[in-house]
N, C-alpha and C positions, 0 to 999 in steps of 0.2 A: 504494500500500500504506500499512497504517497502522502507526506502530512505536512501541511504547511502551519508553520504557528507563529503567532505575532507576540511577541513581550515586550515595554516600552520603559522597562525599568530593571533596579540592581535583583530586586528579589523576583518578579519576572524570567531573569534571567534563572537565578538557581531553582527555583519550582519547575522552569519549562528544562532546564539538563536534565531534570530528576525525572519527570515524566517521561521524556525522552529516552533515559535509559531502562525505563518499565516496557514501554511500546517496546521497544527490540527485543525481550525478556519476550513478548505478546508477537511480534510480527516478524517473523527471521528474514522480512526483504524488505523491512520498513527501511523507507527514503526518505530526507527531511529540509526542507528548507524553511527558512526563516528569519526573524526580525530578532534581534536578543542580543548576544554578550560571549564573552569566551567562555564560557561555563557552557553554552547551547555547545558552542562551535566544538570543545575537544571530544563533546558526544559522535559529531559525525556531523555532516550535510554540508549546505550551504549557507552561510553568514547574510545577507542583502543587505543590511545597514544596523549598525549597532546602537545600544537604546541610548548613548551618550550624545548621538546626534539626532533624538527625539525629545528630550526630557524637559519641558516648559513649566517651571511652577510660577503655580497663584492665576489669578483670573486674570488681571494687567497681563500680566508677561506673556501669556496666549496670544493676546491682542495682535501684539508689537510682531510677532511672529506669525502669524497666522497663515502669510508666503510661504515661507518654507514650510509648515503643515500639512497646506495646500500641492505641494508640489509630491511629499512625500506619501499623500493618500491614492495622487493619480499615479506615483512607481508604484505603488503596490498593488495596485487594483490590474497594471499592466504585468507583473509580475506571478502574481495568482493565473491570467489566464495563459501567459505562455507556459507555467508548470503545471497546470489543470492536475490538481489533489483530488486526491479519493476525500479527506476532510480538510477544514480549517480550524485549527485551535485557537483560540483566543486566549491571552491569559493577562486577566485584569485591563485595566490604561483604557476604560470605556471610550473617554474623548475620542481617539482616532481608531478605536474597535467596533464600535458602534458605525461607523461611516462605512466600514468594509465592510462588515457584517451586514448590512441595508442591502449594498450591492451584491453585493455576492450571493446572496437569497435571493435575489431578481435573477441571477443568471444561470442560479440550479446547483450550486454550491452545496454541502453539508457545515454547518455551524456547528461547533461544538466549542461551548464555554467553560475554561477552565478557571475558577478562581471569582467567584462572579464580583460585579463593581457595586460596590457599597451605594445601589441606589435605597437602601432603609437608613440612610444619612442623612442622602440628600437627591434632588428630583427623581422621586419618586414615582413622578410619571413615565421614567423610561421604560416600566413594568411593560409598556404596551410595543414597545421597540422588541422587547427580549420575546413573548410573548409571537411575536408577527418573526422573529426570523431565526431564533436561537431554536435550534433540535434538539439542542441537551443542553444542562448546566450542572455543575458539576462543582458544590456548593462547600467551601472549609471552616463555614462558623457555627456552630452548634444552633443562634436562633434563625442563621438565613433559610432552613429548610422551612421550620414555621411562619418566617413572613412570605414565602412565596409560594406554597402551600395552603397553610391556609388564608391567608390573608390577601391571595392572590391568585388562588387557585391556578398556580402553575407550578407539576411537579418537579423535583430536583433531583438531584443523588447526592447527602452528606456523605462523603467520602473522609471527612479529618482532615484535620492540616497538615502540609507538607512539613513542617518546620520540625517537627515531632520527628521524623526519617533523618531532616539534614543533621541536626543536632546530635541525634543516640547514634547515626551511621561514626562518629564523629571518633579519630583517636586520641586518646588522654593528654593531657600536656602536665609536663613536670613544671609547678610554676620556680622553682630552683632556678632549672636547667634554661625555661623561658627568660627570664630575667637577665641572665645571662648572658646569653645568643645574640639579646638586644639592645646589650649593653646597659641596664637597669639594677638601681639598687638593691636592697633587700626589702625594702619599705614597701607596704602594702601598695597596690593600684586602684586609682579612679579611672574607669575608662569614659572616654567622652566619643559620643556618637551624633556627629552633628548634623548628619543627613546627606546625601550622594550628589544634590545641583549646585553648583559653583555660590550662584543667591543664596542659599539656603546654609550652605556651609559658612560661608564668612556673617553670616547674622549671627549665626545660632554661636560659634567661637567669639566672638568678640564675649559676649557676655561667661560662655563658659568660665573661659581665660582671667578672667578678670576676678576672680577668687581664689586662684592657685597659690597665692602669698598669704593666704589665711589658713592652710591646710600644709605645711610645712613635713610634717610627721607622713605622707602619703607621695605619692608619684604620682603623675595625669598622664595619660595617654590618651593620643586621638586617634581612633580608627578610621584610617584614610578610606575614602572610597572605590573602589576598581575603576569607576566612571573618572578619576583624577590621578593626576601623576604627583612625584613628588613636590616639584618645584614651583603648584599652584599653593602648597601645604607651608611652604618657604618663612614666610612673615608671622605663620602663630607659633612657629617652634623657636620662637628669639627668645621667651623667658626659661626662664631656668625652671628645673624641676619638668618640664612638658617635653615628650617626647612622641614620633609617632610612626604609628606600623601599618604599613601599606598591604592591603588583600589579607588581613589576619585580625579580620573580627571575632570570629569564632573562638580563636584560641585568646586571644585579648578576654575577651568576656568567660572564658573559663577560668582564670585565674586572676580574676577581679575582685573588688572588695565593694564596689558601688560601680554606679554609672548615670552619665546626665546622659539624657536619650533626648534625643529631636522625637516626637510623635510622628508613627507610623509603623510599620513593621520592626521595626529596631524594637520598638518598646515589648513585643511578644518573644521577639530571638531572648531581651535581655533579662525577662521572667522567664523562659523556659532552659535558662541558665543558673534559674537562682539568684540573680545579682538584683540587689535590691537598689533602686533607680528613682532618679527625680524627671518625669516628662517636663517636654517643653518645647515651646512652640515660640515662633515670631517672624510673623509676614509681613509684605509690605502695607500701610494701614490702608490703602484702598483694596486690597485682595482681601486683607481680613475685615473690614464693614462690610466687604459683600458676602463674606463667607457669613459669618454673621445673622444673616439674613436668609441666606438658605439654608444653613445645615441646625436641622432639629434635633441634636442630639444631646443627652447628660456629660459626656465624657469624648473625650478626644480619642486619648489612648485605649487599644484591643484589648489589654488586660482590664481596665474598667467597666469597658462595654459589655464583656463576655462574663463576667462572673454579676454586673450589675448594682457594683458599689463602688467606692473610691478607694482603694487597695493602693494605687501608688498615686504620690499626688504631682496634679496638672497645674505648669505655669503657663502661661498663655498669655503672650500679647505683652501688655505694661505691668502684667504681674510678672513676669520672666526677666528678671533683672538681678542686680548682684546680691544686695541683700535678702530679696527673698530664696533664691539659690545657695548664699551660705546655709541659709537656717533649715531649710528643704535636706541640705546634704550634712548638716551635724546632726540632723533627728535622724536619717537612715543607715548612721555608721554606728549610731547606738546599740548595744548587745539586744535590749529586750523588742527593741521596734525591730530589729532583723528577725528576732524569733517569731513574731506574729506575719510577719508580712511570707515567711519561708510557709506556714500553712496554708494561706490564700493564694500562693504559687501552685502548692499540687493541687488546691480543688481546681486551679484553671487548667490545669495535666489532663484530669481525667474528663472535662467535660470539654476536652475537645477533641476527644476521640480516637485515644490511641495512633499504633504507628499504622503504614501501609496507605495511603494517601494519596501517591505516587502510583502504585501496583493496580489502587483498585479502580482510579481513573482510566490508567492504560487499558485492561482490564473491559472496563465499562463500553470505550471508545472503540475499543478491537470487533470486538462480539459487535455493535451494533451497527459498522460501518460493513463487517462482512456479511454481515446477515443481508443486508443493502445490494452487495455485491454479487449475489446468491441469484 
């Protein structure tokens, strides 16, 4: 079979490898082209543009870009017909998935949606887009089956989160021997995750950084992004004590003591780590008044959403500043607040559905497109 899949982002990219390496487990002629990252690419196929020259945050910054959106939705649509798939996967990045996914249903395509997009966030009326072109979805938060099920009466498949697979697939790190390797003291680590777009990263560090002289007794480390090379990283490793690892988040957050997470998938990697984390968010303020305004939700961060309380807490906006950052990050390095907050880690373990995520997608996706083919 042939599988074309789009991912428009860093964790995009490792959910669509991991899938990718389930399908070959399922299809021994599976063939793959795609939209992703080197994670898709050392699976096998072909690369067509990678998600660093897709990645537009906040509503303004769409704007300004919109040309080059426009240009990349009509290569892709030119792209899909000259490799004519047996499916197309989707995974997550609705903005420019949803435009293919339209056409591509006009033209006799099979849609299959991997990862679905947080419309119980926010426009919520795309239920009627997914509904009109999606043939499968293929759902990893424990309430999206219930909002589009019954709330929507359109079935899904929970499959579990992938994260669950990358994480336990994952080998041990001596944090000794890490420290080491990387040239770091003995002193505990704060990892900082400041998010993978260039905007996003220089917002979210400035304020990190600007506390690392009150935490003396600790190391910071910032987890570069794969989407960035070093030399963009250059200007916040000027203070002392901060230091940073490039493509080794994983093992960064294994042998962490805390961590300030930018909101979004970081914050679920960095609970299903254990590491006990201050979210935090800050946009530009015309992206956030209109964010604002559309997104109906309690909580920013997946670990709040998903267990339905406030388990780690959320800076956002003009509350994401130095001083509330220190006091955020001297309550989560405390012995008894790490004790309580490490139980509300494993109820979010189990209610999201164990491992195999990956397999049962592949799995899902195989059987129904051959059956198709029959």
């Amino acid at each position: 079979m042939k599988y074309y899949l789009i991912a428009g982002e860093a964790s995009g990219d490792l959910h669509g490898a991991n899938l990718m390496k389930a399908l070959k487990q399922q299809d021994a002629e599976a063939e793959f082209r795609f939209w992703g990252g080197e994670l898709m690419e050392k699976v096998g196929g072909t690369l067509v543009k990678h998600y660093r020259e897709l990645a537009f945050m906040g509503f303004v910054e769409v704007i300004f870009n919109l040309r080059t959106i426009f240009k990349n939705i009509a290569r892709c649509k030119k792209d899909i017909e000259a490799y004519q798939p047996d499916v197309i996967i989707y995974i997550d990045y609705p903005g420019f998935n949803f435009r293919i996914m339209k056409w591509a249903k006009k033209k006799g395509y099979k849609n299959h949606y991997y990862i679905s997009p947080q419309i119980w966030a926010w426009k919520e009326g795309r239920i009627k887009e997914i509904k009109r072109d999606v043939d499968a979805m293929y759902v990893i938060l424990p309430f999206e089956k219930e909002f589009y099920e019954k709330k929507h009466q359109f079935p899904v498949h929970f499959v579990g989160h992938p994260l669950i697979d990358a994480i336990s697939n994952r080998d041990q790190v001596d944090p000794k021997v890490f420290k080491k390797e990387h040239g770091m003291d003995e002193r505990p680590i704060i990892a900082l995750l400041p998010g993978s777009r260039k905007q996003e990263i220089t917002k979210m560090l400035s304020v990190m950084l600007s506390i690392v002289e009150n935490f003396k007794d600790y190391q910071f480390v910032i987890a570069g992004a794969p989407s960035q090379d070093r030399e963009f990283y250059s200007p916040f490793i000027q203070k002392q004590n901060v230091h940073l690892l490039l493509n080794k988040t994983y093992d960064l957050l294994s042998v962490s003591q805390a961590a300030l997470v930018t909101s979004g998938t970081a914050t679920l990697e960095t609970a299903l780590f254990k590491v006990p984390q201050v979210v935090c968010y800050k946009g530009s303020r015309a992206s956030y008044e209109i964010a604002k305004r559309v997104i109906n939700l309690k909580y920013i961060s997946l670990v709040n959403l998903i267990l339905d309380k406030e388990v780690v807490t959320e800076l956002i906006q003009t509350d994401f500043n130095s001083k509330s950052l220190q006091k955020e990050l001297t309550t989560i390095l405390d012995p008894y607040q790490r004790a309580k907050l490490f139980l509300d880690y494993y109820d979010l373990e189990q209610k999201l559905g164990g491992r195999g995520a990956s397999e049962k997608t592949a799995q899902l996706i195989f059987q129904q497109i051959q059956q198709l083919a029959k």
